[in-house]
N, C-alpha and C positions, 0 to 999 in steps of 0.2 A: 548560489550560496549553499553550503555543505547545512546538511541535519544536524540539528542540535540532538543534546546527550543531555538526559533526564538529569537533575543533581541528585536522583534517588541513586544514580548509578555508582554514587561516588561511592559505597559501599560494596562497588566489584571492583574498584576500581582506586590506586594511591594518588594517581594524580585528577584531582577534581576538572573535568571542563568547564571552560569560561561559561561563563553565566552571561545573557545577552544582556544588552543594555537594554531592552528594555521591559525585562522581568523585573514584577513586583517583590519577587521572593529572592531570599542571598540561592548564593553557590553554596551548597550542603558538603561542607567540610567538618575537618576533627572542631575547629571554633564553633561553631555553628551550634553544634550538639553539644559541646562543655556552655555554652549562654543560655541554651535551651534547659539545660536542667537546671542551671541557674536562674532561672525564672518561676522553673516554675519552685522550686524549693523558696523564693522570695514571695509566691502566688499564694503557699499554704502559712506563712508566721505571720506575714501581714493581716490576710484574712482575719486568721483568729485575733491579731493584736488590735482590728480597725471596729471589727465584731464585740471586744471587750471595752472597747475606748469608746466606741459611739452610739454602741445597742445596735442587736440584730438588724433592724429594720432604715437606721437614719445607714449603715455600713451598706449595706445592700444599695438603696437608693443613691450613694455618693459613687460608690465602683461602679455601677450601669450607666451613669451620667457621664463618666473620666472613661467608661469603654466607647460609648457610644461618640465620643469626642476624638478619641484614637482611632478606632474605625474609621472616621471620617476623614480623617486629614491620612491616614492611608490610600483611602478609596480615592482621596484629590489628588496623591502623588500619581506623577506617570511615570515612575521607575520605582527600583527598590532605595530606598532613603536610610540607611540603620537605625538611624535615632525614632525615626518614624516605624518601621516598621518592628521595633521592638520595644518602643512604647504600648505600641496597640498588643504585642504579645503578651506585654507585663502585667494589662490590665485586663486580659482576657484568662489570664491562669487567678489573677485576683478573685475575678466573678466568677468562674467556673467555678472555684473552690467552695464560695459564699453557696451556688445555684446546688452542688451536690451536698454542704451542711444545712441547708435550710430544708431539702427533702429530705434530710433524717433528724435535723433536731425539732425544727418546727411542724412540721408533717405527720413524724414518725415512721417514715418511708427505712424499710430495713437497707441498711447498704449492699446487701446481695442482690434486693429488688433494685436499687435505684442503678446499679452498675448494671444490670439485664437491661435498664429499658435505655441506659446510656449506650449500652452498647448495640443496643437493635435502632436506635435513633441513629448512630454512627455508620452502620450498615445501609441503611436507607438513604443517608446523603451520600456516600459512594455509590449507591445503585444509580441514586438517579444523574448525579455528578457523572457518573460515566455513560452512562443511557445516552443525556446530552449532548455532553463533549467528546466523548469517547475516549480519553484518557483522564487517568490520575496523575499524571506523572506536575511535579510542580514547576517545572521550568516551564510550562507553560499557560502557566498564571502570568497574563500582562492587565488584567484590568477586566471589567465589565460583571457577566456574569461568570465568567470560571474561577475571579477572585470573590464572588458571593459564597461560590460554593466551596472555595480554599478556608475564607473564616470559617465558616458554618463548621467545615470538617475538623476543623482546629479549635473551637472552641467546644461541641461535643466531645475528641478526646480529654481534655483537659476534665470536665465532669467523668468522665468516665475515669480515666487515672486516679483522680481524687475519689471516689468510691471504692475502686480497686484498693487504693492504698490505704483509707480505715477499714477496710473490710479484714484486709487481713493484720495489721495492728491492733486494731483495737475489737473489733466483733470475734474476730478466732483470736484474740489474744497472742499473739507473736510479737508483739513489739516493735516499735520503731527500726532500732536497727537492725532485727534479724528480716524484718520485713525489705529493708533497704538493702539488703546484701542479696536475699532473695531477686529483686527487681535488677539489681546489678548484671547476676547470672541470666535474667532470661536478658535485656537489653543486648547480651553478648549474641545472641542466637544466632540473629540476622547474619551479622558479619561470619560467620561458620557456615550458614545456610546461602550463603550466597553464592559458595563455589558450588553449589551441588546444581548441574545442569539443568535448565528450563527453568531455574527460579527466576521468579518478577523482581524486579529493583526495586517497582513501584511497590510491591506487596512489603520487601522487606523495609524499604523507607520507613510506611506509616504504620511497619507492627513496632522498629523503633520509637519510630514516634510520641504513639500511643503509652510506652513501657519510661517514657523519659519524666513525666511527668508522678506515676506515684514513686520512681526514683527518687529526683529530687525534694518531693515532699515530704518523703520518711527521713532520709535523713537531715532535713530541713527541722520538720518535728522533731527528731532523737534529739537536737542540740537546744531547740526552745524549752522545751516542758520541762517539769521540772520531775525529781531524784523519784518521787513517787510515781510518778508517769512512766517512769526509763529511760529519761532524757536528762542532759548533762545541766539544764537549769540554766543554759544562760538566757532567756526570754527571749519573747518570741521578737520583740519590739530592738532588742540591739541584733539580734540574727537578722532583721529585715533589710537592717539600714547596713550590715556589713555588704549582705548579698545585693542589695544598690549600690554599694560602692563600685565592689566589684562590675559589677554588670554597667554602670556607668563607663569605668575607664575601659574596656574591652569592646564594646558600641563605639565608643570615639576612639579608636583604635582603628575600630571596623570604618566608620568612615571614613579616616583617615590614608587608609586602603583605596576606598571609594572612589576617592577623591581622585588620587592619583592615576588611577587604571584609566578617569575619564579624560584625563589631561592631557589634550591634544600633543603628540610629538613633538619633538621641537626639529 
């Protein structure tokens, strides 16, 4: 059997290779990355809408509970599932969101400190994720421990993004959306830097990654908050439920996809 091809690579690459059957993770195509920042832009309006509807603390305790529930029924699946596996994404950009507002509203943790220790938290499960296993690359996520250390590494980007992305709206004052065009520009990087020889996939994969999430939250924000904020006012609570929508029919899309690739020949 021929070597599989990272889906980091699809970023050197226009046509993505088949993803095995039995990776936990999709094939990292253009869908892939438009859901992902669809989530996580669902990750930052909900927070604050679930955060004002139910108090800091019952919000927190209900997202840990719906993560740790998604978790699980990922960790039971022995393939990648969509529905499944981008449930447990939805509700890990949710808490991540909560885990980095509660170290600066409850805490007081400044967002420039709490993005450092995000980001040296995020360093240290790639150290030892590859110490390990000796690769990062994600198509080699089928289950056990290298899917431990796949969440792990995906739910600290998500903190970390969400830091990133108040630090520079709201602590340096840049605003929602100039902040969101900003993240747009560097997101682009990757895909420029990848012709340049001896670049890692794996590297440019999860610096996308990483940049996808205060992406989609800023301009998630710019469209919830309201006219005093910089944001177009339409709340945070109908922005949630449009980017559900959305992220619903494209998930069942995606399985739908799924579905068919597994469907024995006739």
């Amino acid at each position: 059997m021929g070597a599989t091809t990272s889906p980091a690579s699809t970023l050197r690459h226009p046509a993505a290779p088949e993803r095995p059957v039995w990776s936990k993770v999709p094939q990292v195509t253009a869908v892939f990355w438009v859901v992902k920042i669809l989530t996580t832009g669902m990750g930052e309006t909900t927070s604050d809408y679930l955060a004002r509807a139910l108090g800091p603390i019952p919000a927190v305790g209900s997202a840990g509970l719906l993560l740790a529930v998604a978790l699980l029924a990922q960790a039971r699946s022995r393939r990648y599932v969509p529905a499944v596996y981008w449930s447990a994404v939805v509700m890990v950009s949710v808490f991540g969101t909560m885990a980095a507002d509660v170290a600066h509203v409850a805490l007081g943790v400044p967002y420039a400190v709490s993005a450092s220790a995000f980001a040296v938290v995020l360093v240290l499960i790639f150290a030892v994720w590859h110490r390990t296993e000796g690769t990062l690359a994600v198509d080699t996520v089928t289950g056990g421990r290298r899917e431990v250390f796949y969440w792990a590494a995906v739910m600290a980007t998500f903190a970390l993004g969400t830091a990133v992305g108040d630090l520079t709206a709201a602590t340096l004052g840049w605003g929602y959306l100039p902040s969101g065009l900003l993240f747009a520009a560097l997101i682009a990087l990757p895909a420029l830097l990848r012709r340049l020889p001896g670049m890692s996939p794996v590297l440019t994969f999860w610096w996308a990654y990483v940049l996808t999430r205060p992406l989609g939250a800023c301009f998630a924000d710019w469209a919830g908050v309201s006219h005093q904020r910089g944001g177009l006012d339409l709340g945070t609570g109908p922005v949630s439920l449009v980017l559900a929508a959305v992220i619903a029919v494209a998930v069942a899309a995606l399985g739908a996809t799924e579905r068919r690739e597994l469907r024995p020949a006739a």
